[in-house]
KEKE-3310 file (N, C-alpha, C; in steps of 0.2 Angstrom, whole numbers, plus 5000, padded with zeros to 4 digits):
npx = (5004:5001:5007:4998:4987:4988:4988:4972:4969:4977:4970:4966:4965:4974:4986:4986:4987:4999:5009:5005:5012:5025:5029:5031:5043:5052:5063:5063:5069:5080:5092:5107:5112:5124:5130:5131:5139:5149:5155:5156:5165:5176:5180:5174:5162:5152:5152:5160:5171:5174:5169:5155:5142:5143:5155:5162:5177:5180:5174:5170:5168:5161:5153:5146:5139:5132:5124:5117:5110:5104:5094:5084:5082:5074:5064:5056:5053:5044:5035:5030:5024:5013:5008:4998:4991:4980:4964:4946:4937:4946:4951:4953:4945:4947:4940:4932:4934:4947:4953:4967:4977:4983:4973)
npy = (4994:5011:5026:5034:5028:5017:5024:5025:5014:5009:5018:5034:5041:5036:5038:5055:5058:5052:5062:5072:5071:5068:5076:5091:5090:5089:5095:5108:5117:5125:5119:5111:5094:5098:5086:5076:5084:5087:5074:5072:5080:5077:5067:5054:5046:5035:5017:5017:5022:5018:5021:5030:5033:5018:5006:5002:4996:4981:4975:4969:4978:4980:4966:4969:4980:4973:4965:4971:4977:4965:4965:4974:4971:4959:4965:4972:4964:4956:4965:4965:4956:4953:4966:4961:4950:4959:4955:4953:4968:4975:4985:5004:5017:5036:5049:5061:5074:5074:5074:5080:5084:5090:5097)
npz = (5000:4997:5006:5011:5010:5019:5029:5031:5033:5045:5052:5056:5067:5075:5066:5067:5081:5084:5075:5083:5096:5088:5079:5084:5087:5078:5068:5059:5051:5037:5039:5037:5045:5058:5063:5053:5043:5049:5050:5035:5032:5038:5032:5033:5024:5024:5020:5008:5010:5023:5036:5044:5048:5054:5057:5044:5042:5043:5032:5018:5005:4993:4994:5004:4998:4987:4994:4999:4988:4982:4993:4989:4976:4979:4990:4979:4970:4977:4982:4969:4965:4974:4973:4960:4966:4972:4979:4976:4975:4984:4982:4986:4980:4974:4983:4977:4983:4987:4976:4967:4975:4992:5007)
capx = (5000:5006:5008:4990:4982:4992:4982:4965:4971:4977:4966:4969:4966:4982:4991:4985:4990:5008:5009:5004:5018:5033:5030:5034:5050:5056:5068:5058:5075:5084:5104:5109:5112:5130:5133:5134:5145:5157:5158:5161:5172:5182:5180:5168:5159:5149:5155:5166:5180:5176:5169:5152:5138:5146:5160:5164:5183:5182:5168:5170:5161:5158:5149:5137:5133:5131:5120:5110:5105:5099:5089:5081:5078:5070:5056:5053:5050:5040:5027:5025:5019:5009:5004:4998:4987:4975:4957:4942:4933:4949:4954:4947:4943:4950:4937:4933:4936:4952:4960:4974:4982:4981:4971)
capy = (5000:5017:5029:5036:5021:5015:5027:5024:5007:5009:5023:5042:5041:5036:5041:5060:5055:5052:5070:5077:5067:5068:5082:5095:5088:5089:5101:5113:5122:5123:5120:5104:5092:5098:5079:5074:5090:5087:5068:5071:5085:5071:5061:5048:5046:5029:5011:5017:5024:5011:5025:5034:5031:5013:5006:4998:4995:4974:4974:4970:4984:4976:4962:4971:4982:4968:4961:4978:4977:4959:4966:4977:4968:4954:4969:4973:4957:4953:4968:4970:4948:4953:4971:4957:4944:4959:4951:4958:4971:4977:4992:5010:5025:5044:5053:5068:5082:5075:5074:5086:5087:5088:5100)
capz = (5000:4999:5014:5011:5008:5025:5034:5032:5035:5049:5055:5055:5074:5077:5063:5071:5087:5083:5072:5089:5099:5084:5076:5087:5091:5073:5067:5053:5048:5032:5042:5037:5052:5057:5064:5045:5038:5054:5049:5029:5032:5042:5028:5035:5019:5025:5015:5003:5016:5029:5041:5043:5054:5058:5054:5040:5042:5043:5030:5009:5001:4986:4995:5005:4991:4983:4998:5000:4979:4982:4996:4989:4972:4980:4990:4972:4967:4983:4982:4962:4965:4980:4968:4955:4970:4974:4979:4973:4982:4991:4981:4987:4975:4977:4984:4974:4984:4988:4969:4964:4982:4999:5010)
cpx = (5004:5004:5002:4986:4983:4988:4976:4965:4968:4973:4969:4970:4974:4988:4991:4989:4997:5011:5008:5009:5025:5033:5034:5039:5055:5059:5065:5065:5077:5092:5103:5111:5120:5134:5137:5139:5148:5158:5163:5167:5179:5184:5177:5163:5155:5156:5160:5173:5178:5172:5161:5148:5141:5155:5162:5172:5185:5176:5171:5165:5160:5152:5143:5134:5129:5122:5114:5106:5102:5093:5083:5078:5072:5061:5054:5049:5044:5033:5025:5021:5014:5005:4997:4991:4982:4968:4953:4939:4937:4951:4949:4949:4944:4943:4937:4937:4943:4957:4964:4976:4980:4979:4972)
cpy = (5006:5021:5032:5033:5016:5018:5028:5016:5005:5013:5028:5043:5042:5039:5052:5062:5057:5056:5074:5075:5070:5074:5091:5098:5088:5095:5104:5116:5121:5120:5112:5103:5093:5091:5078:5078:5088:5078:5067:5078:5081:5067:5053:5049:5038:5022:5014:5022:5022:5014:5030:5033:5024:5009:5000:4995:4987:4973:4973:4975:4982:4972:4964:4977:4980:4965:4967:4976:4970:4961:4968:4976:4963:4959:4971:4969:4956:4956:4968:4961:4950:4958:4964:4953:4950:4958:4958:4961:4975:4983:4999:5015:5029:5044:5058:5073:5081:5074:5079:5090:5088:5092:5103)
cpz = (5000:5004:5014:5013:5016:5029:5037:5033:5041:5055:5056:5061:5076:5075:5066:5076:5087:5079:5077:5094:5095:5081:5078:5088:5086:5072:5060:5050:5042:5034:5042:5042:5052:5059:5058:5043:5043:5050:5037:5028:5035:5037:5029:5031:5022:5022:5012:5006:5024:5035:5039:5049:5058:5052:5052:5038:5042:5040:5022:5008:4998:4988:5000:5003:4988:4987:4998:4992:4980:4986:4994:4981:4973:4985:4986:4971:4970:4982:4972:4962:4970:4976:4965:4960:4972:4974:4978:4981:4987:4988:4982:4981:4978:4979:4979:4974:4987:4983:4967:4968:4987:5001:5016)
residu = (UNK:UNK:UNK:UNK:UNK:UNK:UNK:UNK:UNK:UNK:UNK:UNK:UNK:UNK:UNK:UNK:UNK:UNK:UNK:UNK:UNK:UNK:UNK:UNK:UNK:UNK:UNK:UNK:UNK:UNK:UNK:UNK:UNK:UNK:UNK:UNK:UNK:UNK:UNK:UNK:UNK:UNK:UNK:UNK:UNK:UNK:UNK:UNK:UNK:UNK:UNK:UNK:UNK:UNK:UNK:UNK:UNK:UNK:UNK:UNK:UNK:UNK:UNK:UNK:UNK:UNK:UNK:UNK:UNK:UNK:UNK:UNK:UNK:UNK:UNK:UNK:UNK:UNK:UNK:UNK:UNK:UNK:UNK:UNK:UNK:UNK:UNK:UNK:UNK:UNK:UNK:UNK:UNK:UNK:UNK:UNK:UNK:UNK:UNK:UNK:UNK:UNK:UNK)
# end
């Protein structure tokens, strides 16, 4: 499903709820997070210099590139079979007044 579609799902109730809990507490600014700028200005560029959030120093980078891209072909795979087995009756329709954007 998509993130929308996830909502009425799961219920707006909730999804509200945890907008009035997390939101507040988010950072609205344009100023990149200076963590990150201090880490690539150090040269901790992630995997491909061994060093970034964690530490890739006794790790093949080839191979968990390698393992990342399998990963991530096989949830391709996964939802466009799963897309394909929708049962009848379970897909909803836009609303009208909510077509060509959010409110």
């Amino acid at each position: 499903t998509g993130l929308i579609e996830q909502k009425d799902i799961s219920g707006l109730t909730i999804h509200a709820k945890a907008q009035q809990a997390i939101v507040p507490h988010l950072a609205h600014d344009r100023t990149p997070n200076p963590w990150v700028q201090q880490m690539i200005g150090g040269g901790d560029l992630g995997l491909k210099t061994g060093r970034g959030f964690y530490d890739w120093a006794n790790c093949d980078a080839k191979a968990v590139a390698s393992q990342a891209a399998q990963r991530v072909e096989a949830v391709l795979a996964f939802l466009k079979q799963m897309q394909a087995k929708t049962a009848p009756a379970t897909t909803p329709q836009p609303r009208p007044e909510h077509r060509g954007g959010a409110r």
